[in-house]
PAZA-174476 format. One record per residue (C-alpha): residue in one letter; x, y, z. Coordinates in steps of 0.1 Angstrom, whole numbers, always signed. Layout:
BEGIN
(site "A" (X Y Z));
...
! end
This chain:
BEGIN
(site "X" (-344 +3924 +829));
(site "X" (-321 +3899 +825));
(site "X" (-301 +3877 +797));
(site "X" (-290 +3838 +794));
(site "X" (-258 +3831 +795));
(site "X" (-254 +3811 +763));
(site "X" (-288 +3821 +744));
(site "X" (-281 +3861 +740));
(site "X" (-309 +3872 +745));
(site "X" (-383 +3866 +769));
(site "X" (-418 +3855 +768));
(site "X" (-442 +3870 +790));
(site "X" (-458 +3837 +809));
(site "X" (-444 +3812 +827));
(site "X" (-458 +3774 +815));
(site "X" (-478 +3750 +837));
(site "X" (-486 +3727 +814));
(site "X" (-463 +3695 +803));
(site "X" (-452 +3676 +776));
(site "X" (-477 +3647 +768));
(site "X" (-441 +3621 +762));
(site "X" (-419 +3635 +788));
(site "X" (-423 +3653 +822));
(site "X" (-392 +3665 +821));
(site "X" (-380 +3635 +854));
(site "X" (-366 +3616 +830));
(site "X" (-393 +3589 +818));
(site "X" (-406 +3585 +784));
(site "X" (-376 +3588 +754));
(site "X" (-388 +3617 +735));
(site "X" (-395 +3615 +697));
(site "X" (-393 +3639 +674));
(site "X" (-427 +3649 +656));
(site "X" (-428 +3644 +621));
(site "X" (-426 +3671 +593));
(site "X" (-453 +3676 +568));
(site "X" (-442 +3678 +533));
(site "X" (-471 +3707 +526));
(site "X" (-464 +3740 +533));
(site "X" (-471 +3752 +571));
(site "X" (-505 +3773 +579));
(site "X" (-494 +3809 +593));
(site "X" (-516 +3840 +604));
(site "X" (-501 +3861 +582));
(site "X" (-506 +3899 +601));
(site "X" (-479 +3920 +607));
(site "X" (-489 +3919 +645));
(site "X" (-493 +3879 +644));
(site "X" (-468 +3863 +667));
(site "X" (-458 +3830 +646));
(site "X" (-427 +3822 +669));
(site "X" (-412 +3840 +699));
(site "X" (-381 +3828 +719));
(site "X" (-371 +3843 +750));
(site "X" (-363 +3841 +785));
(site "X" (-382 +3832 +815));
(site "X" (-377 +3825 +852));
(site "X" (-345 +3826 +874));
(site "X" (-337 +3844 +904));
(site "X" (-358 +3874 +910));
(site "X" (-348 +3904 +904));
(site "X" (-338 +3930 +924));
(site "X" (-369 +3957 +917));
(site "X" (-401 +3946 +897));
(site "X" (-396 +3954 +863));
(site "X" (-411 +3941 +829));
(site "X" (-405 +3908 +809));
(site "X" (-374 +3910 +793));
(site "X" (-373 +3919 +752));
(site "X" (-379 +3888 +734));
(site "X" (-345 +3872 +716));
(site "X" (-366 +3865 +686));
(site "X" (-399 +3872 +669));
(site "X" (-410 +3862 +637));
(site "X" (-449 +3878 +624));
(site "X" (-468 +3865 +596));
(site "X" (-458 +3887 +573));
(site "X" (-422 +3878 +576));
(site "X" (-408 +3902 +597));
(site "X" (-379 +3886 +620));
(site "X" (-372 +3906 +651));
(site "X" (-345 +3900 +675));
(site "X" (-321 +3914 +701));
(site "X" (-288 +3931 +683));
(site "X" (-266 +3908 +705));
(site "X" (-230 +3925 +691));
(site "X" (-241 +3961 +708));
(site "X" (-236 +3962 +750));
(site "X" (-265 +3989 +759));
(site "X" (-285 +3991 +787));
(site "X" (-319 +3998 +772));
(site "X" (-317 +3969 +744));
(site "X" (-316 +3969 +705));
(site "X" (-330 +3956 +679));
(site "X" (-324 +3945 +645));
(site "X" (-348 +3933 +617));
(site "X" (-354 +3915 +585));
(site "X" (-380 +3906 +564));
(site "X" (-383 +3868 +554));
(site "X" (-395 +3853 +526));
(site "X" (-425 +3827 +524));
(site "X" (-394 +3800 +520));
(site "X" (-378 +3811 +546));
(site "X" (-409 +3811 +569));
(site "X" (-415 +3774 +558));
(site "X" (-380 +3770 +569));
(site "X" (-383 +3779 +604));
(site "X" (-417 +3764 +607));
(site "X" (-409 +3730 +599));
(site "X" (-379 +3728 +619));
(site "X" (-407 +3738 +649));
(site "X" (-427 +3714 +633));
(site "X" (-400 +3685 +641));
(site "X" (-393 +3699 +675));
(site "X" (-428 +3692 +681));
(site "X" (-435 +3729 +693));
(site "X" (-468 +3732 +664));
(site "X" (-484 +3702 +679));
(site "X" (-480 +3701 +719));
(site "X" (-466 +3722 +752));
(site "X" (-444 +3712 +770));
(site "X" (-422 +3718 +801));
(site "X" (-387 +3708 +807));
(site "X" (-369 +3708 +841));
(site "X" (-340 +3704 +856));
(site "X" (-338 +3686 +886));
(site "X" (-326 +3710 +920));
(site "X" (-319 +3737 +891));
(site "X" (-348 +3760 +906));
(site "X" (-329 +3792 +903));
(site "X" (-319 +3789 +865));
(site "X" (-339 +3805 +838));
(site "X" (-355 +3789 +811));
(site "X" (-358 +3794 +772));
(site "X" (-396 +3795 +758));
(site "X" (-406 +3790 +725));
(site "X" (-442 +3803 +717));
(site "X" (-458 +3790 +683));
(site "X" (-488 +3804 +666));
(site "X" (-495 +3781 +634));
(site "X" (-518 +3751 +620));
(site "X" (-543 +3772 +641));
(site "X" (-532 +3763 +676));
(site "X" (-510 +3782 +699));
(site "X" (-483 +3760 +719));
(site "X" (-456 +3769 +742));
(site "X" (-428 +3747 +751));
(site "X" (-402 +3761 +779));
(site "X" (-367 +3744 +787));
(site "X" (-349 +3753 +820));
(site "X" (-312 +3760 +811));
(site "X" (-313 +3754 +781));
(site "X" (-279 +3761 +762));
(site "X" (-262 +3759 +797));
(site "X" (-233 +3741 +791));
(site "X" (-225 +3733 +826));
(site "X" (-259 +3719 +832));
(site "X" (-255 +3695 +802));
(site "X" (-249 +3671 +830));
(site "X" (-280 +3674 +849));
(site "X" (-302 +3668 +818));
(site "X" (-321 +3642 +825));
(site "X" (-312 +3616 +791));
(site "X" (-349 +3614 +778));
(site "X" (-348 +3651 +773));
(site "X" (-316 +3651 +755));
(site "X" (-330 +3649 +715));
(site "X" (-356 +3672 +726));
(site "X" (-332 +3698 +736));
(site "X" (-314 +3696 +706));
(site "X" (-343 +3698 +684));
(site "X" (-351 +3729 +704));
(site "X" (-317 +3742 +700));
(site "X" (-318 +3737 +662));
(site "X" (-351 +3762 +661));
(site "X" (-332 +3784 +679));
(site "X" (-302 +3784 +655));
(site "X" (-321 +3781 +624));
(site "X" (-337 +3815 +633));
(site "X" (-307 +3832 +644));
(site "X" (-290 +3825 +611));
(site "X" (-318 +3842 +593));
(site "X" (-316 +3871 +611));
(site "X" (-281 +3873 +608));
(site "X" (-280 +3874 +572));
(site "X" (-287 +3911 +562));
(site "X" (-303 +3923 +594));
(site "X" (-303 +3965 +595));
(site "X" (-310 +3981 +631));
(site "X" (-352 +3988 +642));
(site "X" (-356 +4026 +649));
(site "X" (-377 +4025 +680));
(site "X" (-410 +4040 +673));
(site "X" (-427 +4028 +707));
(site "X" (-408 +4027 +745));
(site "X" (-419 +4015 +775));
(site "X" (-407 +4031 +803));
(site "X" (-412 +4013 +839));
(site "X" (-410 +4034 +869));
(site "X" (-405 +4025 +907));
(site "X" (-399 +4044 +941));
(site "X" (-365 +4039 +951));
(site "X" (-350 +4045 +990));
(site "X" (-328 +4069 +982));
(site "X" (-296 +4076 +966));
(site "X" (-268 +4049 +960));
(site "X" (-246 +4031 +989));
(site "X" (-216 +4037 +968));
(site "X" (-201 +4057 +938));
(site "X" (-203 +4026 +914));
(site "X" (-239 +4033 +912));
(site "X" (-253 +4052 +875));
(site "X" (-265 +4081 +888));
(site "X" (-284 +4103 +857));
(site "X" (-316 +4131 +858));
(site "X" (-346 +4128 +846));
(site "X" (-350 +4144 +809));
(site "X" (-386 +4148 +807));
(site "X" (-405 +4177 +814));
(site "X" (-437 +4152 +831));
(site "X" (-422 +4150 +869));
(site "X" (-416 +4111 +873));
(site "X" (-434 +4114 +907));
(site "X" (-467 +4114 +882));
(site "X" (-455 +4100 +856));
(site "X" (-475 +4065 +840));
(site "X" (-505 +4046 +859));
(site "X" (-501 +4022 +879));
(site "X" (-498 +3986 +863));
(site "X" (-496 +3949 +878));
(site "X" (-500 +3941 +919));
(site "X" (-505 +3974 +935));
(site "X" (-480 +3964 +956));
(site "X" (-454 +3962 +933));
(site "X" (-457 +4000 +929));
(site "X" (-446 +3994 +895));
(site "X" (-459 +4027 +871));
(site "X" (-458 +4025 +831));
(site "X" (-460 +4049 +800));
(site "X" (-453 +4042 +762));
(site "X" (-432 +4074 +748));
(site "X" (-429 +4083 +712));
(site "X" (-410 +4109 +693));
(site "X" (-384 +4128 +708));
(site "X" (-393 +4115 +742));
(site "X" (-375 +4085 +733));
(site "X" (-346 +4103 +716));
(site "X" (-345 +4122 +752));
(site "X" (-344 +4087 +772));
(site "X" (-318 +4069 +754));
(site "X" (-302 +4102 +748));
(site "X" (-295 +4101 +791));
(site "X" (-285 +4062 +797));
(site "X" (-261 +4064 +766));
(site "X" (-229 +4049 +771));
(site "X" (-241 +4026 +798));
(site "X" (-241 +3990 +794));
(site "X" (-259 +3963 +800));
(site "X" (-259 +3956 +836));
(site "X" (-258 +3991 +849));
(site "X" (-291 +4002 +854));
(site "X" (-288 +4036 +866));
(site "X" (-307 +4053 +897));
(site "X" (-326 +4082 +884));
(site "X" (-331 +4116 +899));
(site "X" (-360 +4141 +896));
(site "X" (-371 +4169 +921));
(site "X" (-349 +4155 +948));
(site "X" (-363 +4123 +943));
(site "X" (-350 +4086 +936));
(site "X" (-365 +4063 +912));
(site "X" (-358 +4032 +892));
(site "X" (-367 +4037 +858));
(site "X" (-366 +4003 +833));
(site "X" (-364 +4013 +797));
(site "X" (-377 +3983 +769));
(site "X" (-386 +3989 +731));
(site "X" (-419 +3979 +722));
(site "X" (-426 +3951 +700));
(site "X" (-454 +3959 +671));
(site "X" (-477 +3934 +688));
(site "X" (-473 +3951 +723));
(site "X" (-498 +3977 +727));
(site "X" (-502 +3985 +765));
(site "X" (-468 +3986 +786));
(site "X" (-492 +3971 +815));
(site "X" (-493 +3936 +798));
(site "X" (-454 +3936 +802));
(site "X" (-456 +3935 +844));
(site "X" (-466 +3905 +861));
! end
C-alpha cells in the first residue's frame, strides 16, 4: 500500500474510460457541469458507496498486496469514512462521522459541478507514467461514474498539466476539500470490527538490521493460513479476522510506522503479511487483490 504525497491518503479499479470534453492531451476547454437546484438522489444503505476517493496506480510495489484504504468514503446513510491522517501507523486508521442529509447535499452538488454524477473520465499527464492517480467514484442520480486524475495535488507536476484540464482539476480538488472538512469537524476514531490480513511467501530473512522483524501472534500457522486470492501466481493468501485476533495483530506491529512493513516470522518461516481495515461495504478480502 501506498499514500500520495499531497492527498493523505484508494479505489480498487483502474479507469479505461475518458472524459466525453477532454482526453486529458490537452484539447477541448473543459466546463464545469451545472448544479441542480433540487436535492441530489442517493441510495441511502449503510453499505451504499455514494463517494469514494482514493489512490490508484504508480510504481508497483515491491510484493503484491491489496488496494490501499480508501482516503474517503461517504454511504447513504451519512456515514463519512476516512484515513486518520494526524496518526503515523503502519496498519492504517480510521476516523468517522455521521452527516446530515444537508451535509450530504453539500458534498453532492459540489460532485455535481465537477461533473463526476454525470460522466467518467480520465486525466493524464503527459510522460508522468509512474505517478499515481486520485479517483473519485460516485454512486447517485442512479448512475455510477468514476473520474481518475494522475497527480493530482502534485504540486511539482502543476506544470505538466495540460491547460484544458486545469478548472477540471480544481473542481476535483474542491470535492476533495469539501469532504475533508466535514470529516474534520467532530470526527471520533472507527474501532475495527473487520481486518484483512494479506499473506505472501517471502525469501528469507532481511539483508540488513533496518528491516521490522516481528512473530506471528496467531495460533493458525501462517503457512495455512487464508485461501488463495487473485492470479495464482501472485501467491497472494487472505483472511478477514475479528475479535481479539485483531487486538492480537495490531497488538504486534505497534509502534511501527507507516513505511515499515515488517517481515514476519512463524515456524522458521518468512512471510510478508499486509494488514488493512475493512470497510462496511467490503465483505471478501479477495475483492481487494488484483
Amino acid at each position: 500500500m501506498r499514500r500520495a504525497p499531497v492527498l493523505t491518503l484508494v479505489v480498487v479499479a483502474m479507469l479505461a474510460a475518458t472524459c466525453s470534453d477532454d482526453d486529458g492531451s490537452g484539447g477541448r476547454t473543459w466546463e464545469r457541469c451545472a448544479e441542480s437546484s433540487e436535492a441530489v438522489p442517493h441510495p441511502t444503505g449503510e453499505m451504499d458507496v455514494v463517494l469514494r476517493i482514493g489512490v490508484v496506480g504508480g510504481l508497483p510495489l515491491p510484493a503484491p498486496m491489496p488496494d490501499e484504504l480508501p482516503q474517503l468514503t461517504l454511504y447513504g446513510d451519512g456515514r463519512l469514512l476516512a484515513v486518520d491522517g494526524t496518526l503515523d501507523r503502519v496498519v492504517p486508521a480510521l476516523v468517522e462521522r455521521r452527516l446530515t442529509e444537508d451535509e450530504m447535499q453539500e458534498v453532492l452538488h459540489a460532485a455535481e459541478g465537477a461533473c463526476l454524477l454525470e460522466r467518467d473520465a480520465f486525466l493524464e499527464i503527459p510522460e508522468s507514467y509512474d505517478v499515481p492517480g486520485v479517483a473519485f467514484v460516485t454512486n447517485a442520480s442512479g448512475t455510477p461514474h468514476l473520474t481518475t486524475a494522475v497527480g493530482l495535488g502534485w504540486s511539482d507536476l502543476d506544470s505538466a498539466v495540460p491547460a484544458s484540464q486545469v478548472d477540471q482539476r480544481q473542481a476535483l480538488l474542491a470535492v476533495h476539500s469539501k469532504t475533508a472538512e466535514l470529516i474534520e469537524s467532530g470526527a471520533s476514531a472507527v474501532q475495527v470490527e473487520r481486518l484483512g490480513a494479506f499473506v505472501v511467501d517471502a525469501d528469507g530473512p532481511p539483508s540488513d538490521d533496518t528491516w521490522p522483524v516481528v512473530a506471528w501472534p496467531l495460533e493458525e500457522r501462517l503457512a495455512a493460513f487464508g485461501h488463495q486470492v487473485g492470479a495464482e501466481q501472485l501467491g497472494v493468501r487472505c483472511a478477514v479476522v475479528s475479535g481479539d485476533d485483531i487486538e492480537a495483530l495490531l497488538a504486534t506491529v505497534e509502534g511501527l510506522a507507516w513505511g515499515q512493513q515488517p517481515l514476519w516470522t512463524d515456524d522458521d518461516r518468512w512471510y510478508q503479511v499486509s494488514l488493512r481495515p475493512m470497510l462496511p461495504d467490503e465483505l471478501r478480502c479477495g475483492t481487494l487483490v488484483g
